[in-house]
PATORDO-435827 format. One record per residue: y, z, x negated of N, C-alpha, C in turn. Coordinates in steps of 0.05 Angstrom, whole numbers, plus 5000, padded with zeros to 4 digits. Example, Ala and Ser with C-alpha at 12.3 -4.5 7.8 and 13.67 -1.06 7.14 Angstrom:
488651564736491051564754493451564736495551424743497951434727500151574742
***
This chain:
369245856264369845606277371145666304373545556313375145526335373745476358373745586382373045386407374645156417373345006421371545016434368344916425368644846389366444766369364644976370362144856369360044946363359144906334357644696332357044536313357544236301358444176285358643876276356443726276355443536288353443446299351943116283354642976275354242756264356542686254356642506226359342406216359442076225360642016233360541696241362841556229362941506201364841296191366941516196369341326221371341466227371141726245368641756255368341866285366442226273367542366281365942596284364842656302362842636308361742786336360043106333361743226348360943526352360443596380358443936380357744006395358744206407360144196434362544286440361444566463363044706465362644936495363544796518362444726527363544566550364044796579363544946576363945096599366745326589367145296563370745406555372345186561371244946553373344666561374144666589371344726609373144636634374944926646375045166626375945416638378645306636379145296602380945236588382445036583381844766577382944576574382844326591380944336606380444056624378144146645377644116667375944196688373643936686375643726689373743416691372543406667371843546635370043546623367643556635365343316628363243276641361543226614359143276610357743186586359343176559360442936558361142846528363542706531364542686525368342476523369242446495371342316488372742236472375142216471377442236456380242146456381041916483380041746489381041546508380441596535378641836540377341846571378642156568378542306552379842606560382142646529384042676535386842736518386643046498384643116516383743366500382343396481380543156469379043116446380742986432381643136403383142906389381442646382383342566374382242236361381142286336378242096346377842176312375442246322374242406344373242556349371242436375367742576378366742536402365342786412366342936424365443106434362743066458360243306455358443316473358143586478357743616498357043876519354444076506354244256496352544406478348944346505350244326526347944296552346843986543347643916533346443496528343443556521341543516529339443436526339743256489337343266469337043226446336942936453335542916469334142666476336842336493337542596495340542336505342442406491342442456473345242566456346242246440344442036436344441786419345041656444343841696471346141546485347941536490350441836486352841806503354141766471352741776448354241656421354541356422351841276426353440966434354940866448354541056473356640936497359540946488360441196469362941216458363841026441361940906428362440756402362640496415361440376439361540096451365540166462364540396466368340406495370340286455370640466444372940466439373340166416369639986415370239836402371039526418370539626444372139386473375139456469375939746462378139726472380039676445378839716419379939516392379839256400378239096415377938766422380338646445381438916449383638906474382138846502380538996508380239046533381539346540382139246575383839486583381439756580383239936594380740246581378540206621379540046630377540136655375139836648375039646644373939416630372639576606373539666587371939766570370340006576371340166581368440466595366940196616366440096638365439896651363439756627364339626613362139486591360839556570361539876565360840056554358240246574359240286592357140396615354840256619355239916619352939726622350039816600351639826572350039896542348340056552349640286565348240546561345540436590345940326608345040306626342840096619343039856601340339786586339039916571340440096554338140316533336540496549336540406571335340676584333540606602334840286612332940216626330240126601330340126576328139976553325940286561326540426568325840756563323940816589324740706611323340626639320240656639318940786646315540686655314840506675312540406678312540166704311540376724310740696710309640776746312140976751313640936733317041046750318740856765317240646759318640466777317140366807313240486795313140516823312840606839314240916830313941106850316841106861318540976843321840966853321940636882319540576880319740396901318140526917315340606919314140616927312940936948314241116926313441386941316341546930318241576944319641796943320542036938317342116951316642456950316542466913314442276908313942316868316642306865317942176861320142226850322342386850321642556872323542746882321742986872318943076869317443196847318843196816319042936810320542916776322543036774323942996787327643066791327043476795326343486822326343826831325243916810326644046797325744336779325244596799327044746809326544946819328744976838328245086869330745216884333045316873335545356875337145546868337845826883338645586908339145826938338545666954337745716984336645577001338245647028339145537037340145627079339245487092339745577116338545397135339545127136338144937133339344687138340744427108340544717090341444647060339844807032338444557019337344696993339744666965339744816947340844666929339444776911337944466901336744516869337144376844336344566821336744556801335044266794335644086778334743886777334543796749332943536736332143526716334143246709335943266704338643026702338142816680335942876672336342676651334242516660332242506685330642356698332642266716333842286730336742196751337942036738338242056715340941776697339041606693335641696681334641436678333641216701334141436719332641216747333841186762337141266761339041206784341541136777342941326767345541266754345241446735348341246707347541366681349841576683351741556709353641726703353341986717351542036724350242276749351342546721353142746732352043046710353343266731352843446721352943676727352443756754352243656773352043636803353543386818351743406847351243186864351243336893351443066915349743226946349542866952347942906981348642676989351042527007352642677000354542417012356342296992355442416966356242196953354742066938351442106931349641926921348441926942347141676954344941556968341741626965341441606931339541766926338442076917341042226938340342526939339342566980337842716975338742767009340442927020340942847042343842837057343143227051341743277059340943667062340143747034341243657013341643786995343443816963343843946954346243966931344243986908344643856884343943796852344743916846343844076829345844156798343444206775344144066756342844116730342444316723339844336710338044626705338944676679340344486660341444616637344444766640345344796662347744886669347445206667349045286654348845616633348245816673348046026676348746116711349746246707352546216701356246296698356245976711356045796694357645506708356945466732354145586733352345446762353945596786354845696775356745836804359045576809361345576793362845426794362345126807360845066793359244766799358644816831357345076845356945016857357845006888361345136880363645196903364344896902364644826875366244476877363944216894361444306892360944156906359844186941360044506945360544596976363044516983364044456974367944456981367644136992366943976959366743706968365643626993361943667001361343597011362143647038363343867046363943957068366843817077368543737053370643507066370243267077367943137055366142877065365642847095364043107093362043087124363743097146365643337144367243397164369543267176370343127152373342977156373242667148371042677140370042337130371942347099372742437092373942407069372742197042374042057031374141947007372942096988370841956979370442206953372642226927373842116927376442086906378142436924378342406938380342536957379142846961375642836963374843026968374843216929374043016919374243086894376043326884377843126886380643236864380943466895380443506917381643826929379444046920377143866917374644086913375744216880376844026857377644136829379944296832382144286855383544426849382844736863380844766881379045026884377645096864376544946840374745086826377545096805379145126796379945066778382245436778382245426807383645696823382745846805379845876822377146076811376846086782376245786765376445896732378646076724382046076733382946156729382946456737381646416756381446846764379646816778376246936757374046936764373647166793375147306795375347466816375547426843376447056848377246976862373746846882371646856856369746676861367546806884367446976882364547066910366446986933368547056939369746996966369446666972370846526951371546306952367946116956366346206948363546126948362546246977362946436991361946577015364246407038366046307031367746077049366045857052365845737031364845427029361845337040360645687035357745627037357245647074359245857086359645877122360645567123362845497126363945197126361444987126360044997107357044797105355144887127354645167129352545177149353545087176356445167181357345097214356944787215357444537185356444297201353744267207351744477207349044407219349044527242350944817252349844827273351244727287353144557287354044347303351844067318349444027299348243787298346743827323
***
């Protein structure tokens, strides 16, 4: 079997959904591969087809199938494609909320720290002034957002703290590197220049995207981003 297939996962009528290498996809074919996509959100899955990230959790794998199957059957009803992912995102965002406990909801009001217990799996690397840990993502989509993957910091979720960087503990440590320049890069445009996260984004992909291309490129380019982050603390 070809890469970027793993395994054929489910037959759906018209729809195949398979279990993809997602960390050849973003070398190779697409960087913005995140989780799972389809023909209408990435050009790189043919049609026909729903690709998921071999990292998907068992347990959410029926969610991002429905979420595919609501998008493309808004966008047979003629809704545009940003209206349909939008009312398709809602689905996934009730199936999940049915899944909710009442004492995750009251520790998500009530105590913080628990919840920030559920989420922390384990340190990755630590500096002064910045943790970044590995985190349990499939507790994050159910209690915050459903589109949260592969990594985070806070200045662009609210519910991360500002002093520290996410990244998912199912992330292979080959990706966890990569993942983790794109989001030193990001956050340090945010903080420093006030930047857009649209803006910080797409400069932070076209640095990781350098590096996929010439892995040789990556300890330097990681020993930049990670000085850059510490100087905005000793500025504070």
């Amino acid at each position: 079997m070809k890469k970027p297939y793993i395994k054929k996962y489910l037959q759906l009528s018209r729809f195949t959904v398979w279990i993809v290498d997602g960390d050849w996809i973003r070398k190779n074919l697409n960087e913005d591969f995140v989780g799972y996509d389809s023909h209408s959100g990435c050009s790189c899955v043919p049609k026909g087809e729903f690709w998921i990230d071999k990292i998907a959790k068992k347990s959410e794998i029926h969610f991002y199938i429905d979420r595919m199957l609501a998008e493309h059957k808004f966008l047979e009803q003629g809704f545009s494609a940003q209206a349909a992912a939008k009312k398709a995102k809602l689905i996934e965002k009730r199936e999940r909320s049915k899944l909710k406990l009442s004492e995750e909801f009251r520790e998500k009001l009530l105590n913080r720290e628990k919840v920030l217990k559920r989420i922390h799996k384990s340190i990755f690397v630590e500096y002064p002034g910045l943790q970044v840990w590995l985190v349990n993502g499939t507790v994050v989509r159910d209690l915050f957002l459903v589109d949260y993957a592969e990594g985070g910091h806070g200045y662009v979720y609210s519910f991360v703290p500002k002093s520290e960087i996410w990244m998912e503990v199912t992330l292979s440590s080959k990706e966890r590197k990569f993942i983790l320049l794109h989001e030193l890069h990001e956050r340090y445009r945010m903080a420093k220049f006030k930047e857009s996260y649209s803006k910080a984004h797409a400069s932070a992909t076209r640095v990781e995207d350098m590096c996929r291309k010439d892995a040789s490129l990556l300890a330097a380019a990681l020993k930049k981003e990670v000085q850059r982050n510490l100087g905005l603390h000793k500025k504070r």
